[in-house]
DOPA-727773 format. One record per atom (N, C-alpha, C, O): residue in three letters; atom name; y, z, x. Coordinates in nm, 3 decimals. Example, Ala and Ser with C-alpha at 12.3 -4.5 7.8 and 13.67 -1.06 7.14 Angstrom:
2
{site "ALA", "N", {-0.569, 0.780, 1.319}} {site "ALA", "CA", {-0.450, 0.780, 1.230}} {site "ALA", "C", {-0.330, 0.780, 1.320}} {site "ALA", "O", {-0.332, 0.846, 1.424}} {site "SER", "N", {-0.225, 0.708, 1.285}} {site "SER", "CA", {-0.106, 0.714, 1.367}} {site "SER", "C", {0.003, 0.787, 1.290}} {site "SER", "O", {0.114, 0.804, 1.341}} 
//
This chain:
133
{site "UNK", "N", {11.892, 4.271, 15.134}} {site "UNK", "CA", {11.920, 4.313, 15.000}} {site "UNK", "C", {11.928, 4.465, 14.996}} {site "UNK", "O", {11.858, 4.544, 15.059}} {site "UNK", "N", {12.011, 4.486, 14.923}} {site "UNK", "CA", {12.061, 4.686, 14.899}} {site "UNK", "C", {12.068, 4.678, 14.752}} {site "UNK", "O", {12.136, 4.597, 14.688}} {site "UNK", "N", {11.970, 4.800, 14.688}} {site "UNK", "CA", {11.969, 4.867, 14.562}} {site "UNK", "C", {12.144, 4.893, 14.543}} {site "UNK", "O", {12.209, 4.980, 14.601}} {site "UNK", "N", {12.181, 4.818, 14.470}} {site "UNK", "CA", {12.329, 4.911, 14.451}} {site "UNK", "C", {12.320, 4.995, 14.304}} {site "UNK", "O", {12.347, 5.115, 14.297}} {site "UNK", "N", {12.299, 4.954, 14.247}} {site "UNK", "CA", {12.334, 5.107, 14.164}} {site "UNK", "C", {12.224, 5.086, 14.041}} {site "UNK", "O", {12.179, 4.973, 14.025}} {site "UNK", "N", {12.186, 5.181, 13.965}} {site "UNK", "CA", {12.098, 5.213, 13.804}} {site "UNK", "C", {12.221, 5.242, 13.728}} {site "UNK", "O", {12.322, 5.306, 13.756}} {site "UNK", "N", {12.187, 5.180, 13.633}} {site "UNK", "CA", {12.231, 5.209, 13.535}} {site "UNK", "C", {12.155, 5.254, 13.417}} {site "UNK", "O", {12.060, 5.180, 13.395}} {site "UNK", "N", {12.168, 5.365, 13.321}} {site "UNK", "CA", {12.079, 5.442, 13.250}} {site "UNK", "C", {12.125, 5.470, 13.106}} {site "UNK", "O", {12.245, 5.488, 13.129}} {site "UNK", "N", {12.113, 5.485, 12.981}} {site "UNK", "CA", {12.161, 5.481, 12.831}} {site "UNK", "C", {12.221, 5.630, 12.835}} {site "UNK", "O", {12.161, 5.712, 12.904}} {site "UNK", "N", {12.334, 5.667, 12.768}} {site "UNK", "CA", {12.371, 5.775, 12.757}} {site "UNK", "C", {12.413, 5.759, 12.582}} {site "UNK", "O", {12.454, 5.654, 12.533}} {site "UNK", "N", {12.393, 5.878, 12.512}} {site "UNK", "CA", {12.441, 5.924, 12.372}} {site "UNK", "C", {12.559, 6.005, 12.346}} {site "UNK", "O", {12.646, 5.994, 12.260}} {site "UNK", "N", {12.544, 6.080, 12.430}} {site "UNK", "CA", {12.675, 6.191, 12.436}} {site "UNK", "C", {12.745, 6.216, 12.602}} {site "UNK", "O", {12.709, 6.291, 12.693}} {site "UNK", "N", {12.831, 6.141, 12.594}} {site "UNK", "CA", {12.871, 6.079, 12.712}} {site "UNK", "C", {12.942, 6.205, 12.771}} {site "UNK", "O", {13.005, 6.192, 12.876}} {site "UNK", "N", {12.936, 6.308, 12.718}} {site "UNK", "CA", {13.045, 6.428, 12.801}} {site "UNK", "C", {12.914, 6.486, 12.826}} {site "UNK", "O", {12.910, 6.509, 12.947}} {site "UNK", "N", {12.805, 6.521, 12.771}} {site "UNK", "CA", {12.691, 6.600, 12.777}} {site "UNK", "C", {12.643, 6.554, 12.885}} {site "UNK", "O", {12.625, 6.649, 12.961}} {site "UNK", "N", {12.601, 6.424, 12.948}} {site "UNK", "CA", {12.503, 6.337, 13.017}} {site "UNK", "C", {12.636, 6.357, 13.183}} {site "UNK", "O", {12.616, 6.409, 13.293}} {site "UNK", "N", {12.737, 6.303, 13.137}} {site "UNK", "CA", {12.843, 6.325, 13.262}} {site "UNK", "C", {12.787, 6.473, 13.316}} {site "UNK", "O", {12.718, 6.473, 13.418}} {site "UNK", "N", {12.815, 6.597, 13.248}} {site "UNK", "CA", {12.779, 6.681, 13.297}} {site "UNK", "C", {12.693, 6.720, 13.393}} {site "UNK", "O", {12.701, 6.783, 13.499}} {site "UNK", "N", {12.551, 6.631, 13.289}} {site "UNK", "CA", {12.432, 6.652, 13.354}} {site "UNK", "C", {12.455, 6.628, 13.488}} {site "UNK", "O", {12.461, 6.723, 13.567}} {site "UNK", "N", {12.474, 6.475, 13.537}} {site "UNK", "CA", {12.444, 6.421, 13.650}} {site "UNK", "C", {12.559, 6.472, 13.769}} {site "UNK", "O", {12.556, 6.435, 13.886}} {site "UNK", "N", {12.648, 6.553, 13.717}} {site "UNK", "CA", {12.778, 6.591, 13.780}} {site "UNK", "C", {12.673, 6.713, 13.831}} {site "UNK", "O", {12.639, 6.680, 13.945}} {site "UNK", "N", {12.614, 6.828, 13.799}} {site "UNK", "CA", {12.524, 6.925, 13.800}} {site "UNK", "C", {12.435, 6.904, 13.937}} {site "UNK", "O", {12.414, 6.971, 14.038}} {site "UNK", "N", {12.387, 6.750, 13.879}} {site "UNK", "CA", {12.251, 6.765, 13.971}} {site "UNK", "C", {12.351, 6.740, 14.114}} {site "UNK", "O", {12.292, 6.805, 14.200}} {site "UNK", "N", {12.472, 6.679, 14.178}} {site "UNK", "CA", {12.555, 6.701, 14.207}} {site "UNK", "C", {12.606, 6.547, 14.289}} {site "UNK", "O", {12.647, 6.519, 14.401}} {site "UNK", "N", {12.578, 6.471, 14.160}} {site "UNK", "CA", {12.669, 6.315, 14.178}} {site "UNK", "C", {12.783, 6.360, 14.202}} {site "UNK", "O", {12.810, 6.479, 14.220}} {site "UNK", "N", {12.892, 6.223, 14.203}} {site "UNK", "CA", {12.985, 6.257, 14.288}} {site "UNK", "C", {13.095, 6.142, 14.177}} {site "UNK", "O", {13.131, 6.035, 14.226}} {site "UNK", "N", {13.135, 6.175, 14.047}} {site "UNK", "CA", {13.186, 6.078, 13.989}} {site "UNK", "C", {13.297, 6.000, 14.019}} {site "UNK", "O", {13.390, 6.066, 14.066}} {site "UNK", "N", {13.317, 5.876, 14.005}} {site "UNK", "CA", {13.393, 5.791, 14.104}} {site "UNK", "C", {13.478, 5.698, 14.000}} {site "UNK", "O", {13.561, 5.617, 14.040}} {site "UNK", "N", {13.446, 5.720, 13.849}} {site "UNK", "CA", {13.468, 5.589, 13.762}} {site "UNK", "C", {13.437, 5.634, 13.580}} {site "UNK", "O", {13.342, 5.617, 13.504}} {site "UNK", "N", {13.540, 5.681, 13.568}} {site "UNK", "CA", {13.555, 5.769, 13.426}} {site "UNK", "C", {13.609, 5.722, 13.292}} {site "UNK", "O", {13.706, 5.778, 13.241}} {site "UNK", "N", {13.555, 5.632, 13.243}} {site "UNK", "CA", {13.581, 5.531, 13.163}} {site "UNK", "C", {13.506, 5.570, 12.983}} {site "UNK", "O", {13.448, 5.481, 12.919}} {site "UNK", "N", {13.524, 5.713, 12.927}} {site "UNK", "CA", {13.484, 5.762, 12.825}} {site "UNK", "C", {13.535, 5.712, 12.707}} {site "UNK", "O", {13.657, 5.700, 12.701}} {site "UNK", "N", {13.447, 5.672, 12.584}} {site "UNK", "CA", {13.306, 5.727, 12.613}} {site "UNK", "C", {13.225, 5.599, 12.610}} {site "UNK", "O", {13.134, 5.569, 12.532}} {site "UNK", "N", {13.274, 5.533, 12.709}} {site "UNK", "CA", {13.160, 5.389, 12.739}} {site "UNK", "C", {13.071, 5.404, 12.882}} {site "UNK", "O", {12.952, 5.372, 12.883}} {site "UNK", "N", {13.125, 5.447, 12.978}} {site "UNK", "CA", {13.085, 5.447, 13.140}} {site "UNK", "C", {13.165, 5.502, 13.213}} {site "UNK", "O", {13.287, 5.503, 13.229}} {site "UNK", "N", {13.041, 5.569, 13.275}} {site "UNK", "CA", {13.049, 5.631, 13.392}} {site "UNK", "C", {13.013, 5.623, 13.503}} {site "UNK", "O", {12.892, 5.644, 13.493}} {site "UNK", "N", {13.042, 5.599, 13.646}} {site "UNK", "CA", {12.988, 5.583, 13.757}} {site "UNK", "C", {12.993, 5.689, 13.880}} {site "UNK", "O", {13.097, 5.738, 13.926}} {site "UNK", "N", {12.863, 5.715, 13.925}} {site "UNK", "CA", {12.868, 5.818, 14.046}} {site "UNK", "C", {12.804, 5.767, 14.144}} {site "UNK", "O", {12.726, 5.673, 14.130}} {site "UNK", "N", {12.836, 5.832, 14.274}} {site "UNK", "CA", {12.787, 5.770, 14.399}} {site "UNK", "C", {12.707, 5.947, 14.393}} {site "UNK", "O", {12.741, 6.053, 14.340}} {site "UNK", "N", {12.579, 5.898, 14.483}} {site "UNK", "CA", {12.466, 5.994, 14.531}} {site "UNK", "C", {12.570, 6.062, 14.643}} {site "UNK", "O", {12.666, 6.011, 14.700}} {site "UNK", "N", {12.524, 6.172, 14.651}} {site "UNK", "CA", {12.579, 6.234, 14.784}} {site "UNK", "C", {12.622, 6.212, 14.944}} {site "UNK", "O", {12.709, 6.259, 15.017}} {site "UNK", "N", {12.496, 6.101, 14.961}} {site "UNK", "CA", {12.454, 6.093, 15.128}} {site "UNK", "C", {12.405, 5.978, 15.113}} {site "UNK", "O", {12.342, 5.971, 15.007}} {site "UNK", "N", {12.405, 5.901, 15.162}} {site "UNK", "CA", {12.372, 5.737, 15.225}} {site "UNK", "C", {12.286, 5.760, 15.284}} {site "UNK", "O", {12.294, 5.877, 15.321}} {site "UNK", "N", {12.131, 5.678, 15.345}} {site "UNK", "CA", {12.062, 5.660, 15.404}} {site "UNK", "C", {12.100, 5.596, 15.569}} {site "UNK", "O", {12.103, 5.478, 15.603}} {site "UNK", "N", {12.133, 5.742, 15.668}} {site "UNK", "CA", {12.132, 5.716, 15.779}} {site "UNK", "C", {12.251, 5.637, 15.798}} {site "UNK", "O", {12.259, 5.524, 15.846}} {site "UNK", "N", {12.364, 5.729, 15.742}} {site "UNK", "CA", {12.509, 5.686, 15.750}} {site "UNK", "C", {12.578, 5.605, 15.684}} {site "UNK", "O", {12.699, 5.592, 15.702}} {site "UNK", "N", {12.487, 5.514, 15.567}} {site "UNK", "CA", {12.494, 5.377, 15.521}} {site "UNK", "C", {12.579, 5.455, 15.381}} {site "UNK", "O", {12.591, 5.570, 15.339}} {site "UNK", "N", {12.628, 5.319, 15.341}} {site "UNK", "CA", {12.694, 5.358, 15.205}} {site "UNK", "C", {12.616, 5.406, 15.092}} {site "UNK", "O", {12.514, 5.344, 15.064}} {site "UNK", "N", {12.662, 5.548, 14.997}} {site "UNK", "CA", {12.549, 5.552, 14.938}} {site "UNK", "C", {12.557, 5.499, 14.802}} {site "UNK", "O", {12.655, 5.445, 14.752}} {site "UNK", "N", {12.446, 5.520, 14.748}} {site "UNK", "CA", {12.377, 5.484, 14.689}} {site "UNK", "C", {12.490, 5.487, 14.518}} {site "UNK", "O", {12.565, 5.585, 14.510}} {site "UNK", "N", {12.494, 5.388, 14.405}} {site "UNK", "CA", {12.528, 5.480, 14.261}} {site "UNK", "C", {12.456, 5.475, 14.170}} {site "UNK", "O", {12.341, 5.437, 14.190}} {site "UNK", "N", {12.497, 5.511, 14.040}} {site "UNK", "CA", {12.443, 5.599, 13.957}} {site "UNK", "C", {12.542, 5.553, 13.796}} {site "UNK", "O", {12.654, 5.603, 13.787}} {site "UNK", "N", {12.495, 5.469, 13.692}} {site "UNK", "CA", {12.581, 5.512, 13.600}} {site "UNK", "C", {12.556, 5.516, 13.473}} {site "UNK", "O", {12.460, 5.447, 13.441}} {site "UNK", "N", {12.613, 5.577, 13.381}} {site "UNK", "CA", {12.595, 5.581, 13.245}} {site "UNK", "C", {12.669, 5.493, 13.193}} {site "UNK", "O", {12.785, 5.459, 13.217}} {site "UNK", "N", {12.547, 5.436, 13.073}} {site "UNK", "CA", {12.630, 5.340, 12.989}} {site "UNK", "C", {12.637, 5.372, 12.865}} {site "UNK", "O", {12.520, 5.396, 12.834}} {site "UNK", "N", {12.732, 5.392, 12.733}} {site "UNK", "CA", {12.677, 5.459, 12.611}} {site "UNK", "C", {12.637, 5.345, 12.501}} {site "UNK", "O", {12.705, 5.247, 12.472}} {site "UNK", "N", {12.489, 5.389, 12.436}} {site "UNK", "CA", {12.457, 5.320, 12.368}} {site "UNK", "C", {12.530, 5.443, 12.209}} {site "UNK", "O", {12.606, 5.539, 12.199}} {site "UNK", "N", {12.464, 5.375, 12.135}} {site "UNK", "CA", {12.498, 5.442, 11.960}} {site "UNK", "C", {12.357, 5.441, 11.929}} {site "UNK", "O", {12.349, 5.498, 11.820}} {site "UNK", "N", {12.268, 5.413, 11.958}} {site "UNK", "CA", {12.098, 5.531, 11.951}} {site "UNK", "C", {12.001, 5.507, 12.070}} {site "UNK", "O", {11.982, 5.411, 12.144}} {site "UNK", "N", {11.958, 5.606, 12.062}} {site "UNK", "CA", {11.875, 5.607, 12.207}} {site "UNK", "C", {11.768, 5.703, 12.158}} {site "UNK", "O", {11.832, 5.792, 12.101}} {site "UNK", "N", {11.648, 5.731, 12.151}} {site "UNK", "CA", {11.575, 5.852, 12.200}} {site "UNK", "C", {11.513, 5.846, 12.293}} {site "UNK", "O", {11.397, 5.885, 12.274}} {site "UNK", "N", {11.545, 5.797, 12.441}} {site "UNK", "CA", {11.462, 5.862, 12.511}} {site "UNK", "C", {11.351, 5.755, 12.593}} {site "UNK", "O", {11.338, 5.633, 12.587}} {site "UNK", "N", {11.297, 5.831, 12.651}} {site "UNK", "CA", {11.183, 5.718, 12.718}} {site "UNK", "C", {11.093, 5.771, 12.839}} {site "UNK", "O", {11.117, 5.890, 12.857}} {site "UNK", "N", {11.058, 5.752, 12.872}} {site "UNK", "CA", {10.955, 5.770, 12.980}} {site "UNK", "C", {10.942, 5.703, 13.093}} {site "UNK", "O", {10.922, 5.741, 13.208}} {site "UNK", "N", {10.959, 5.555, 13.024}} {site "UNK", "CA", {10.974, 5.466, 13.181}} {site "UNK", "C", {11.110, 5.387, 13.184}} {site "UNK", "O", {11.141, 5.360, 13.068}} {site "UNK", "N", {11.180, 5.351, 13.253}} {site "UNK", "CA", {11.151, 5.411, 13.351}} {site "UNK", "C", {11.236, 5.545, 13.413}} {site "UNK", "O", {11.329, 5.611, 13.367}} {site "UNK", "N", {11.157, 5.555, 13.546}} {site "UNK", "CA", {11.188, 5.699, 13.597}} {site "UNK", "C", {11.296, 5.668, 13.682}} {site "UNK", "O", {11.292, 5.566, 13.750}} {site "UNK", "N", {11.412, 5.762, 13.686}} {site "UNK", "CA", {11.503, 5.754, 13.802}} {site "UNK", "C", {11.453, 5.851, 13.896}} {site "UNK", "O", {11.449, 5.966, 13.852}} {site "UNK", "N", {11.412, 5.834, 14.021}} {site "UNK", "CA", {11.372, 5.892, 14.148}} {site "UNK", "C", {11.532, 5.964, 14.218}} {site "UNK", "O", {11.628, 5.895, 14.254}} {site "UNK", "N", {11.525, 6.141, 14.227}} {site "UNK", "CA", {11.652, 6.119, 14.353}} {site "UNK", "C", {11.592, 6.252, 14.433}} {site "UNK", "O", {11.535, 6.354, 14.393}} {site "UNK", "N", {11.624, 6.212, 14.538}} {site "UNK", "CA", {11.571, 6.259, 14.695}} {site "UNK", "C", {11.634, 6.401, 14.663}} {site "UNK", "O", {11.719, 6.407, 14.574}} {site "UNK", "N", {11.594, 6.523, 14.734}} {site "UNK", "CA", {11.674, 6.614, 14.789}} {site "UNK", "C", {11.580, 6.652, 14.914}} {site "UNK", "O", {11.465, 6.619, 14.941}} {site "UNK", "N", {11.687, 6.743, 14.988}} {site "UNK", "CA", {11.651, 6.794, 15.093}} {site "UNK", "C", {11.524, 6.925, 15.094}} {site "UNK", "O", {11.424, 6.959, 15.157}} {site "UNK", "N", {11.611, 6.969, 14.970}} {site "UNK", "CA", {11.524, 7.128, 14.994}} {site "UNK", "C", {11.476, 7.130, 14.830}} {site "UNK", "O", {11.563, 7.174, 14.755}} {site "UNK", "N", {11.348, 7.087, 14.764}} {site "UNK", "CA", {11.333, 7.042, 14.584}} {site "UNK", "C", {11.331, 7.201, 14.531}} {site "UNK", "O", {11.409, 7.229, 14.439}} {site "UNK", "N", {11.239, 7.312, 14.589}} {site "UNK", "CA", {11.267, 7.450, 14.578}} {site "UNK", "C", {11.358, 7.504, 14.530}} {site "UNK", "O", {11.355, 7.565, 14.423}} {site "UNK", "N", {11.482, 7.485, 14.627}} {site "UNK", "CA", {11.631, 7.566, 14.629}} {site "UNK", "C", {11.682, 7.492, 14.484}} {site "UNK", "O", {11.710, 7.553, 14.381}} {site "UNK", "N", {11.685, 7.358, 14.503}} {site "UNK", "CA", {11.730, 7.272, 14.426}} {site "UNK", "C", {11.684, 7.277, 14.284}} {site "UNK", "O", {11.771, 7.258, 14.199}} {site "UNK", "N", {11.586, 7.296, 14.252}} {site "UNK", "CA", {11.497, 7.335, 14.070}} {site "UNK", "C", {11.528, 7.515, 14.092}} {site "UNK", "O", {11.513, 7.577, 13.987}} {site "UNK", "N", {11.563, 7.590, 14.200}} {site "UNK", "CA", {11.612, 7.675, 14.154}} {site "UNK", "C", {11.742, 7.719, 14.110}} {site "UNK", "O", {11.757, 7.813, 14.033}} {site "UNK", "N", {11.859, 7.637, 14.171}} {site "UNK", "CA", {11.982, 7.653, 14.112}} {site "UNK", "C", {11.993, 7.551, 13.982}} {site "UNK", "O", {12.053, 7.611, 13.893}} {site "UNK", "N", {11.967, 7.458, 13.952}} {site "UNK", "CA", {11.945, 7.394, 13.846}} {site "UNK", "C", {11.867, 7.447, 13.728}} {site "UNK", "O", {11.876, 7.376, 13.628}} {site "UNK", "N", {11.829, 7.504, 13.721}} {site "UNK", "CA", {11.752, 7.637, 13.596}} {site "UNK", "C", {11.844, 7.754, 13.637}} {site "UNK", "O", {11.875, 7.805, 13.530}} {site "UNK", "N", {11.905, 7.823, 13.738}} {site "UNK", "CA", {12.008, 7.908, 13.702}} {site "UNK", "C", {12.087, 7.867, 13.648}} {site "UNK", "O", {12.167, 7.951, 13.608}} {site "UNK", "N", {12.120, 7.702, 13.607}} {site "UNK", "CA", {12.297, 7.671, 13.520}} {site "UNK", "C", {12.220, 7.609, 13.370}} {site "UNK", "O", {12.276, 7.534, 13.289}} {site "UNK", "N", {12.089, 7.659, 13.360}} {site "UNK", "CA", {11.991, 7.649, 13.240}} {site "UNK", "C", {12.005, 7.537, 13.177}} {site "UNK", "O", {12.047, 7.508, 13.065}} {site "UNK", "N", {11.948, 7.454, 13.299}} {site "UNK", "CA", {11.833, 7.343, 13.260}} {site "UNK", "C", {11.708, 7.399, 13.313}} {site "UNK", "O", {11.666, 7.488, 13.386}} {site "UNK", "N", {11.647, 7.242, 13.192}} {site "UNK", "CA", {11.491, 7.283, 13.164}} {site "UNK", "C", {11.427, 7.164, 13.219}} {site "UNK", "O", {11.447, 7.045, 13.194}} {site "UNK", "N", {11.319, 7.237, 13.326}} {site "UNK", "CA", {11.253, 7.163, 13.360}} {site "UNK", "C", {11.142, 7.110, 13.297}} {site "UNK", "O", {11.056, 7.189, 13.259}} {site "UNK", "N", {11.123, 6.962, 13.275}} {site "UNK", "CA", {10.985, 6.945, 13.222}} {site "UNK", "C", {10.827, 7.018, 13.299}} {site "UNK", "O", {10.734, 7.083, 13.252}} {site "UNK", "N", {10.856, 6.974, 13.415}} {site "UNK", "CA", {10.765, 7.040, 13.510}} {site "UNK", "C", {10.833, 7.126, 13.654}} {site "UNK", "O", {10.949, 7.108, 13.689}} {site "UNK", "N", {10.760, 7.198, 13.709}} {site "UNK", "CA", {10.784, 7.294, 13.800}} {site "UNK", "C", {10.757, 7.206, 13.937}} {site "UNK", "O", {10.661, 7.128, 13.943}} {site "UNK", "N", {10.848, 7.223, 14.044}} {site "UNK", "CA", {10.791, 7.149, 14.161}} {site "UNK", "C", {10.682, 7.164, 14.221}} {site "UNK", "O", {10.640, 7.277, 14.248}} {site "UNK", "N", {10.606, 7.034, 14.258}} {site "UNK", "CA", {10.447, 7.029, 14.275}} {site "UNK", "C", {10.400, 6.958, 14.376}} {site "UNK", "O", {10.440, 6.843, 14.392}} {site "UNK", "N", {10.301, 7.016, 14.465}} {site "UNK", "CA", {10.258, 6.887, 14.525}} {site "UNK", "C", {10.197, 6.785, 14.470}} {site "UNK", "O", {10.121, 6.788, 14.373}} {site "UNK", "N", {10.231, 6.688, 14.536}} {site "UNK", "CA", {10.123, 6.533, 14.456}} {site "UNK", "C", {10.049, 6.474, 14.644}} {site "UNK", "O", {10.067, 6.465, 14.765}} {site "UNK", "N", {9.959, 6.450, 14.519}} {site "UNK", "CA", {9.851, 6.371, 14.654}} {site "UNK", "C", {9.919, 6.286, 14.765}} {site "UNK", "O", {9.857, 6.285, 14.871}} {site "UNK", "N", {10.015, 6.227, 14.762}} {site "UNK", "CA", {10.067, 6.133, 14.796}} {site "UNK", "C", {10.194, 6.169, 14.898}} {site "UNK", "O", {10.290, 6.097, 14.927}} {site "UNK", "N", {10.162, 6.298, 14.942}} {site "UNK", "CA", {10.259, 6.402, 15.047}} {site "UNK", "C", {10.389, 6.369, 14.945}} {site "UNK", "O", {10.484, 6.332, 15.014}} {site "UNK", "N", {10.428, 6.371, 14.779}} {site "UNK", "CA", {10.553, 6.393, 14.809}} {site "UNK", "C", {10.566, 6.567, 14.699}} {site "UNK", "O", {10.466, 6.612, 14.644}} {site "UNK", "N", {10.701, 6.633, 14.690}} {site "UNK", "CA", {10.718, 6.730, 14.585}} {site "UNK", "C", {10.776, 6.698, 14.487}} {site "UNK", "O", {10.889, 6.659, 14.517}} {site "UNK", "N", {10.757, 6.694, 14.380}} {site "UNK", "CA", {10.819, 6.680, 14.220}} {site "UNK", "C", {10.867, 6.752, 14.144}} {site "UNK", "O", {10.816, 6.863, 14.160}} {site "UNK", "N", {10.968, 6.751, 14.035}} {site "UNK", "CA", {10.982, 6.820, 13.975}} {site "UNK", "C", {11.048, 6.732, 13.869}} {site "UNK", "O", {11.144, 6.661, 13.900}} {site "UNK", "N", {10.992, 6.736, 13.725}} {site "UNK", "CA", {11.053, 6.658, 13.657}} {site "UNK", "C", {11.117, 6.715, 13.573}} {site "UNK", "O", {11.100, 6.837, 13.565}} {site "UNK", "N", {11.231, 6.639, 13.464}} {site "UNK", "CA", {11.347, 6.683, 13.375}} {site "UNK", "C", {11.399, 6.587, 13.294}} {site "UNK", "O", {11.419, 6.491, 13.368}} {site "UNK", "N", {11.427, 6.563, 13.200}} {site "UNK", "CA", {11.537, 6.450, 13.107}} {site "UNK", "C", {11.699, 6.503, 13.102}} {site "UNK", "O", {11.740, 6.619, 13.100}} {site "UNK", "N", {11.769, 6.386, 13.100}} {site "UNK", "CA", {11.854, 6.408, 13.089}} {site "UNK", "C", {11.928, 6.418, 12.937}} {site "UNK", "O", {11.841, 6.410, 12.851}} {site "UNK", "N", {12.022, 6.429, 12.896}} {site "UNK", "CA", {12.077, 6.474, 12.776}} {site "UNK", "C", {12.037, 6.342, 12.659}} {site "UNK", "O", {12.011, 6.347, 12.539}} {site "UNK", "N", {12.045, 6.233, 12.750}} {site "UNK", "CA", {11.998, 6.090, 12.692}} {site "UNK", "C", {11.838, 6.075, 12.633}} {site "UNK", "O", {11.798, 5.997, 12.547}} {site "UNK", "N", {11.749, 6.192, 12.723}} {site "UNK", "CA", {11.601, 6.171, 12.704}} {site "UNK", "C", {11.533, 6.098, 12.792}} {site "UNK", "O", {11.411, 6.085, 12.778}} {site "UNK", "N", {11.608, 6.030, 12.911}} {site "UNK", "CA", {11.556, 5.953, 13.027}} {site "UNK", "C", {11.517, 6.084, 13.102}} {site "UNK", "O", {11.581, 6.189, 13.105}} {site "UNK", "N", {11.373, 6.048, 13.174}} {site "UNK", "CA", {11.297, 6.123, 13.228}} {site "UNK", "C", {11.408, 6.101, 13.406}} {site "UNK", "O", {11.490, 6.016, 13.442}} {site "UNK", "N", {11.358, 6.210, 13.465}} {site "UNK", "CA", {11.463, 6.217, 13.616}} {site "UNK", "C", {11.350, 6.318, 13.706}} {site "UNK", "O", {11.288, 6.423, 13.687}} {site "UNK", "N", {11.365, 6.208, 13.823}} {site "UNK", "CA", {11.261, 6.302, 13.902}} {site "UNK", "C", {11.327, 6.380, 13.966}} {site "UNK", "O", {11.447, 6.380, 13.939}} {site "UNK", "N", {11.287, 6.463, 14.057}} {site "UNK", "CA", {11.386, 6.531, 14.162}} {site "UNK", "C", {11.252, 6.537, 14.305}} {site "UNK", "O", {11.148, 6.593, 14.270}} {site "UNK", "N", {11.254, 6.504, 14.395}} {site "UNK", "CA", {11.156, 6.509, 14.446}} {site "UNK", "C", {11.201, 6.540, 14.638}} {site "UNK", "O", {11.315, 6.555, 14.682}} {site "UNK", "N", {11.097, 6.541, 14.701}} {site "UNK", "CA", {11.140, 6.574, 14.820}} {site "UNK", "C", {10.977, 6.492, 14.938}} {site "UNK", "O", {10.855, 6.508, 14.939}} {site "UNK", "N", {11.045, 6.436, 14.992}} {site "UNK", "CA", {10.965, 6.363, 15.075}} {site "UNK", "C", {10.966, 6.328, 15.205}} {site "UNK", "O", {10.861, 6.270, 15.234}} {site "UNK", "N", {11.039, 6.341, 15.295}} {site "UNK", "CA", {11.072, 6.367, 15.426}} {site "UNK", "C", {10.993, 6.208, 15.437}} {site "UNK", "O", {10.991, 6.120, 15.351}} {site "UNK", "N", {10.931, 6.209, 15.570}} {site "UNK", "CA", {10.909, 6.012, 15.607}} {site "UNK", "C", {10.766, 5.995, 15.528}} {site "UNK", "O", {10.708, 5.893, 15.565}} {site "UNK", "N", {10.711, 6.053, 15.451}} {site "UNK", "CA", {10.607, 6.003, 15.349}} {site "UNK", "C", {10.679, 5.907, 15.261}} {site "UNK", "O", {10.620, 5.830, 15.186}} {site "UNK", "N", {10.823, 5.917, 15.276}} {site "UNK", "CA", {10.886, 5.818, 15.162}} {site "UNK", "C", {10.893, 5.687, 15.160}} {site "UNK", "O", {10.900, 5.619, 15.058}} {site "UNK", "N", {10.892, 5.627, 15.338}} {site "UNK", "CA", {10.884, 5.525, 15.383}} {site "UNK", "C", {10.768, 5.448, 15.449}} {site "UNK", "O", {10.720, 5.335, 15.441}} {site "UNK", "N", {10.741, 5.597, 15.543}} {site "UNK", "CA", {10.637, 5.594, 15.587}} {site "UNK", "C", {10.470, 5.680, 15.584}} {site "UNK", "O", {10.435, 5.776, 15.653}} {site "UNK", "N", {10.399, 5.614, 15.491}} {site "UNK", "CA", {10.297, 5.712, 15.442}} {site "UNK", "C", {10.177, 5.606, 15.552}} {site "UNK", "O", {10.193, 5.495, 15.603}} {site "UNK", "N", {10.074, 5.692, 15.554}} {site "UNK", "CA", {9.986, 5.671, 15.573}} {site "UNK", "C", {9.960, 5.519, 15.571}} {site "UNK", "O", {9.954, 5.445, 15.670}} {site "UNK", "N", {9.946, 5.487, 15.450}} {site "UNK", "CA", {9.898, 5.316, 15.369}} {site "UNK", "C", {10.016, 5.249, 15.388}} {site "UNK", "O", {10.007, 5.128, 15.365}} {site "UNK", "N", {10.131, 5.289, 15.425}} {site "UNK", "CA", {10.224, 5.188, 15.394}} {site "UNK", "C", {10.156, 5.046, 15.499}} {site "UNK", "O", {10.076, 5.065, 15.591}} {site "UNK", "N", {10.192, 4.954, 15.472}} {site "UNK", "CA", {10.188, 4.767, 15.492}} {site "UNK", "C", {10.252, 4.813, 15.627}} {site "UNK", "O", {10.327, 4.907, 15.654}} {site "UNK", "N", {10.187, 4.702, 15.711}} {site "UNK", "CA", {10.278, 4.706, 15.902}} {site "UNK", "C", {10.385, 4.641, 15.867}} {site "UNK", "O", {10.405, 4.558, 15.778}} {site "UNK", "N", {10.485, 4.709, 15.987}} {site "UNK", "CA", {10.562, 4.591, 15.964}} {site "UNK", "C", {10.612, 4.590, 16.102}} {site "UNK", "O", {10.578, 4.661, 16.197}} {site "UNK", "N", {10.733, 4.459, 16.092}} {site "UNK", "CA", {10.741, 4.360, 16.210}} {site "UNK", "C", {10.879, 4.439, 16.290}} {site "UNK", "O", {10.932, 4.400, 16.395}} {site "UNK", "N", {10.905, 4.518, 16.235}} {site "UNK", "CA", {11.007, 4.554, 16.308}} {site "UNK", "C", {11.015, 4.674, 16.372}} {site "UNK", "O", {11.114, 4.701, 16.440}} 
//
């Protein structure tokens, strides 16, 4: 089984496109102002990657759970050019107990968005379950 894609509420469907165009999806499927679809940058270890899409509702405020998780390489560089094109971060990147870095944000919709960075704590932590392969 493969995660193929989230889908997430959008209000202002040119505002929210933006957003996720920013953090630097890759839009594939431009269907305004109902849906939008983006593929993530990079596939896991060559594999097809991952998507991403907006759907527009007519009210939304927002939410907390759930969280969309997306990987970067470098979370630093990354919450720093993303506040140079002035977005606001909810929080500043952080360590968490759990070896990974965070940095959180909403998108134009009010859905919370992590940005985080985790190298093999992501798969492989400490506690993770054995496995057979």
């Amino acid at each position: 089984m493969r995660l193929n894609q989230v889908t997430v509420p959008c209000v202002n469907y040119e505002a929210s496109v933006a957003f996720y165009k920013m953090l630097g999806l890759i839009q594939i499927v431009d269907s305004p102002p109902r849906y939008a679809r983006f593929e993530c940058p990079a596939g896991d270890k060559g594999g097809a990657p991952a998507t991403f899409s907006l759907h527009h509702v007519d009210a939304w405020t927002g939410c907390e759970d759930p969280l969309v998780y997306f990987e970067v390489d470098d979370l630093d560089a990354e919450h720093d050019r993303l506040r140079a094109t002035g977005l606001t971060f909810i929080s500043p990147p952080t360590d968490q107990s759990w070896g990974w870095r965070e940095a959180y944000l909403q998108d134009p919709a009010g859905n919370r968005i992590c940005l985080y960075q985790a190298g093999t704590m992501r798969r492989f932590p400490p506690w993770a379950l054995p496995r057979d392969n």
